[in-house]
N, C-alpha and C positions, 0 to 999 in steps of 0.2 A: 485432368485431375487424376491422381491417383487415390484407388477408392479402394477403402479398406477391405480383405478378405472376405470372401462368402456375401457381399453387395454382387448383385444379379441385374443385368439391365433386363427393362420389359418396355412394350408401350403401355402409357396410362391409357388405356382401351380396354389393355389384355386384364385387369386386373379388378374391373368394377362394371356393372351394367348404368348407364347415365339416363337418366328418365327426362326428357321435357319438361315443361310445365304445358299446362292448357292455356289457350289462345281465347283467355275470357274477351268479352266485349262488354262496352259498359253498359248496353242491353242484359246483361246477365246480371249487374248488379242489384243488391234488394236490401232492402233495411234490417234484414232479421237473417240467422244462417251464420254458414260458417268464416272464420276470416281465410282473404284469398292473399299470400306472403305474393310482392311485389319486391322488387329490387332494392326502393327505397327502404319496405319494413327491416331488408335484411342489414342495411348499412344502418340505420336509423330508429330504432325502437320505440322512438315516439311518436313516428309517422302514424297519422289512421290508416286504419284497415278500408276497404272494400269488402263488400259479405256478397257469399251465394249463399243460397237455398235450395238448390236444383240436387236432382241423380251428377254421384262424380265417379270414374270410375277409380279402382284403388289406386294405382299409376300415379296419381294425382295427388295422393293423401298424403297428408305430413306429420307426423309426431315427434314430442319430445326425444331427445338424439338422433333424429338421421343429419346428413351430412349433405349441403346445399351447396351449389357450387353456381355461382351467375356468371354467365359467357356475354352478355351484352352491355353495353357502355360502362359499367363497372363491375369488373373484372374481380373476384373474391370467393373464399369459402370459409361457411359458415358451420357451425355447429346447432340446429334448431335447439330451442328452448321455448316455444312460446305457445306449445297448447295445440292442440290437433287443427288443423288447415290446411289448406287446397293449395296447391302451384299454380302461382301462372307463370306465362311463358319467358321464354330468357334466362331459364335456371334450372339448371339440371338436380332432380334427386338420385343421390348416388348411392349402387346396394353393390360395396367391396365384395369380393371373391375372400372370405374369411381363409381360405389355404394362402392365400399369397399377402395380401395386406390389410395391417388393423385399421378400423376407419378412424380412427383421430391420428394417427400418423400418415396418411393419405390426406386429411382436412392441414395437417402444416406441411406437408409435401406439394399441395396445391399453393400453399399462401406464399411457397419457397421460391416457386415458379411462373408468378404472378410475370413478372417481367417480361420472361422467355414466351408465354400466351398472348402477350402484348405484341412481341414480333409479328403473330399470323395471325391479328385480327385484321379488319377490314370494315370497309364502308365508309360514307360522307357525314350523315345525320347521326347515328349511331354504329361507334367500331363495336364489333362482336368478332368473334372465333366461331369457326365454323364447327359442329362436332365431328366431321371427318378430321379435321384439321387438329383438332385436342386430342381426339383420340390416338391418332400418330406422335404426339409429345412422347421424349424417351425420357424414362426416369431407372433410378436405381435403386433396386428394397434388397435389404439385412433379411436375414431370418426373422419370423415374428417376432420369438424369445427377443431380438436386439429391436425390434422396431418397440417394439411396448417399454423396454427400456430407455428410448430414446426419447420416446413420448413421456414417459414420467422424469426425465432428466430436463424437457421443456417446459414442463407444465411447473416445475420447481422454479426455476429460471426466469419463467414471467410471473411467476408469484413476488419475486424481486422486484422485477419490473416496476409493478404493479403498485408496490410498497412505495417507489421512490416516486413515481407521478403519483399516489397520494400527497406526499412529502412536500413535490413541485408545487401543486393546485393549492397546499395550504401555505405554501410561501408567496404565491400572488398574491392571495385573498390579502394577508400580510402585508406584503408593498401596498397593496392599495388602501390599506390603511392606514400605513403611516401617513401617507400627506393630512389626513385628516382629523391622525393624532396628534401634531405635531400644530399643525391650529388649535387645535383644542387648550393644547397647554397655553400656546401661546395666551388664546383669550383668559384662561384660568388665573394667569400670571400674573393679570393686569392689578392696577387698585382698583375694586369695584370705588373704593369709596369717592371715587372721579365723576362717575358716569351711573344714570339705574339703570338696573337689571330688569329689563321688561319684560312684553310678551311680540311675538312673531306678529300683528294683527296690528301692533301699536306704529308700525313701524310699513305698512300694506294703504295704498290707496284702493283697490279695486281684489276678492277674491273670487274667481268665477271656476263654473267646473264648464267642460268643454262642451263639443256636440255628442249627440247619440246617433246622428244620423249615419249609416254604413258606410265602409270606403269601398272604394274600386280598387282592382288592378290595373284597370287600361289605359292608366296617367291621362285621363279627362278631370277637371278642376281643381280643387287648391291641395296642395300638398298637404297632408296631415299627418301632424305628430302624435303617436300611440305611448304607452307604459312601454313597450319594446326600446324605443326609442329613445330612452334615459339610460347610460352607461355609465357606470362609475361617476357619476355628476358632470356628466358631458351629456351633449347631446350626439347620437349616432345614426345618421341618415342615409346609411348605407340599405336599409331595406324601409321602402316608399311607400306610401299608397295615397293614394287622391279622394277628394271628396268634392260631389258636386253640389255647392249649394246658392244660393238665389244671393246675389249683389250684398241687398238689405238688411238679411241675416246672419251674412258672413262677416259685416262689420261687426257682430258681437261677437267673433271667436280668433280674429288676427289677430296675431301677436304683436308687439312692438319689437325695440332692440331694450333688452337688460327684464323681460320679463321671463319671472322663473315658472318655471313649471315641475310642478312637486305627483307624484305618484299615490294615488290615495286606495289602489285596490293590487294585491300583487300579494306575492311570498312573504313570510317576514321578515327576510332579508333585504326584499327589494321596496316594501311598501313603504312611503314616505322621503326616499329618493328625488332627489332635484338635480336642473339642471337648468341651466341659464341659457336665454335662447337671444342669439346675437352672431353675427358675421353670414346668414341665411338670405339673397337675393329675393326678393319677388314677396307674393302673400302667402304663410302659412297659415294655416289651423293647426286644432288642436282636439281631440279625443276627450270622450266623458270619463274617462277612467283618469283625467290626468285635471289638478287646478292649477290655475293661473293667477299668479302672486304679482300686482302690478306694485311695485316698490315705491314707497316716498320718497325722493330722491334728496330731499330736506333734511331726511333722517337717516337714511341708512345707503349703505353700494347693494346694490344687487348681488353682484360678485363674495361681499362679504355675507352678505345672509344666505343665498347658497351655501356658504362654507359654514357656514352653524349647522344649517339644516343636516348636509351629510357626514357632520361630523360626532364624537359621541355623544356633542350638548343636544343633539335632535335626533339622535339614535337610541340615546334611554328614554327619550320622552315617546317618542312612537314604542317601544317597547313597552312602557308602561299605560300604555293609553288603546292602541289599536285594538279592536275587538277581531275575534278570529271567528269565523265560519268554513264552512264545506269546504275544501281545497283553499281557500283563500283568507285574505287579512287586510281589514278595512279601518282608514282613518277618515275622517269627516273634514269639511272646507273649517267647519267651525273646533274640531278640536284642534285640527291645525294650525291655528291662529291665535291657540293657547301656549303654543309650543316659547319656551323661555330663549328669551334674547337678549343678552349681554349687548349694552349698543355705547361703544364707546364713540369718541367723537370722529366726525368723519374721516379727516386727517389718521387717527387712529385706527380706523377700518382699512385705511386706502396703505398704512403702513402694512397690516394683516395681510390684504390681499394680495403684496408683494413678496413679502415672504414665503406664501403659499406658494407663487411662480415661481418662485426659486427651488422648491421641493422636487415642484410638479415633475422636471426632468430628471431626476434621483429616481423619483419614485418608476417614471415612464422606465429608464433604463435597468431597473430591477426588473420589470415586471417582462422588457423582453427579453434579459437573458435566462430567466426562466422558464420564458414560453419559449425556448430553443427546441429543435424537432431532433434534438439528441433521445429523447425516446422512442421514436419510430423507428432512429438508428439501431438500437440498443436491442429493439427485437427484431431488426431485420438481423443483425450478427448472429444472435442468439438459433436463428431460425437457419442461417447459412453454416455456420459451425457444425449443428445438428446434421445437417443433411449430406458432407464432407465428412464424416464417422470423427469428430472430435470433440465430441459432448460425449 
């Protein structure tokens, strides 16, 4: 590569002191005290914390802007923001040599070199980078004057960025409503004066809310469905957990095949959410946070009252009904049975439900080629441009 004027090679060693974290153990952890930043807090912000309470010495302390850099199993550097706390280990706090390099040009000259780190990591269980081995990484810095230029010509850059994956996230949210606008109208279209306009209860043999009993992780007894576990009116069984409970009792919480399962405690976005549980091998349950709509089959498809529920004819009624509290937004078995249901004739539902499947893959193929990982591209360039002296 040919590298612009006045760019100087150094090793990233020569140009910043790299601090460890402390090798807490979770003998040192305590209910009260400061938060201890793990690997996970830094890729993940809504991970909890672990707290000390102990003597730390300052090595170890973390404030608002310093600049973190994790050498084991994931590979990143960060910019702190979160409030004064302790390192643990696997993460270097990094104090730049201010004559040679600014630290936010050093924190995207790390991010730049993510790849090139990955060559000399090592190990089975978790690959890490040794700090001999980083500290020998050759990089090449501009004069400051050009490095603090370059960093406010990035930081404009991923303000774009930034703009357009808002743009993206509000074009999903969008596909995912169309399939469920697009029922909507459909039912809206119909002649009511065919068929009454009931309620969601008229139309229910059995409402039941689930167990309270705790799950597992260690996949001992029956599968159980959570509020996590309702997606966009699907069911999503990619993250599991089990429940152990006695024969006798668990006949009150199996599912069948066509029964829905509606969300009664969640976001406002999410609360009141359904999803039809059908094509599931073996015996499932079901969580307290979720009821269980056993359908008349006399009267209504599963299929098609699912599609009421998540659509706007059961999204303004939980809008207009759900009571809000502390972080969360609750609807009741019983007001949910209140909920208004358009019930045309079966034939009529089972036409509804097809047209719905006709959507579904419109809607699916929007929504992936919006979720395309052209923005990770978009700032790896940005971030390769910069560091080539072409921003």
């Amino acid at each position: 590569m040919n590298w612009p004027q006045g760019w100087h090679e150094f090793k990233i060693g020569d140009v910043a002191q790299y601090l460890n974290g402390k090798a807490f153990k979770p003998s040192d952890w305590s209910t009260t005290g400061i938060p201890i930043i793990r690997i996970q807090n830094l890729t993940d912000p809504n991970k909890p914390y672990n707290l000390y309470a102990g003597q730390i010495e300052d090595r170890y302390r973390v404030s608002n802007g310093d600049l973190l850099i994790s050498w084991s199993a994931t590979l990143g550097s960060f910019i702190w923001n979160g409030g004064d706390a302790v390192l643990n280990q696997h993460i270097f706090k990094v104090i730049p040599d201010p004559r040679l390099v600014d630290k936010e040009f050093l924190h995207y000259l790390v991010l730049n070199i993510l790849d090139e780190m990955a060559k000399h990591t090592h190990g089975l269980a978790m690959k890490h980078i040794t700090k001999r081995k980083f500290e020998a990484l050759v990089i090449k810095l501009p004069p400051l004057a050009e490095q603090r230029r370059i960093v406010a010509r990035i930081k404009e850059c991923m303000e774009r960025v930034e703009e357009i994956e808002a743009l993206r996230a509000g074009a999903i949210e969008e596909a995912f409503f169309l399939g469920s606008a697009v029922f909507a109208d459909h039912v809206e279209s119909l002649n009511h004066s065919d068929f009454g306009s009931t309620v969601l209860g008229d139309a229910v043999e059995e409402c039941k809310y689930g167990t309270s009993i705790k799950a597992n992780t260690s996949g001992t007894g029956f599968p159980i469905l959570r509020m996590g576990n309702i997606q966009n009116g699907r069911l999503d069984v990619s993250d599991m957990k089990h429940i152990d409970l006695p024969e006798n009792e668990a006949e009150r919480y199996v599912l069948q095949h066509g029964d829905i399962l509606i969300n009664r405690t969640n976001s406002l976005e999410l609360v009141g959410k359904s999803a039809v549980f059908y094509g599931l091998e073996g015996q499932w349950v079901y969580a307290s946070y979720l009821v269980r709509l056993r359908i008349d089959r006399l009267k209504a498809i599963p299929e098609y009252v699912n599609a009421v529920i998540n659509s706007r004819i059961g999204r303004n009624y939980v809008y207009r009904t759900a009571r809000r509290a502390i972080g969360m937004v609750n609807i009741n078995a019983q007001e949910i049975q209140r909920m208004p249901l358009p019930l045309p004739s079966l034939q009529e539902q089972e036409k509804l439900v097809q047209q719905m499947a006709e959507v579904e893959p419109i809607v699916d193929e929007l929504k992936r080629s919006f979720s395309s990982d052209g923005i990770a591209h978009l700032r790896e360039s940005i971030l390769r441009k910069a560091f080539a002296g072409e921003l």
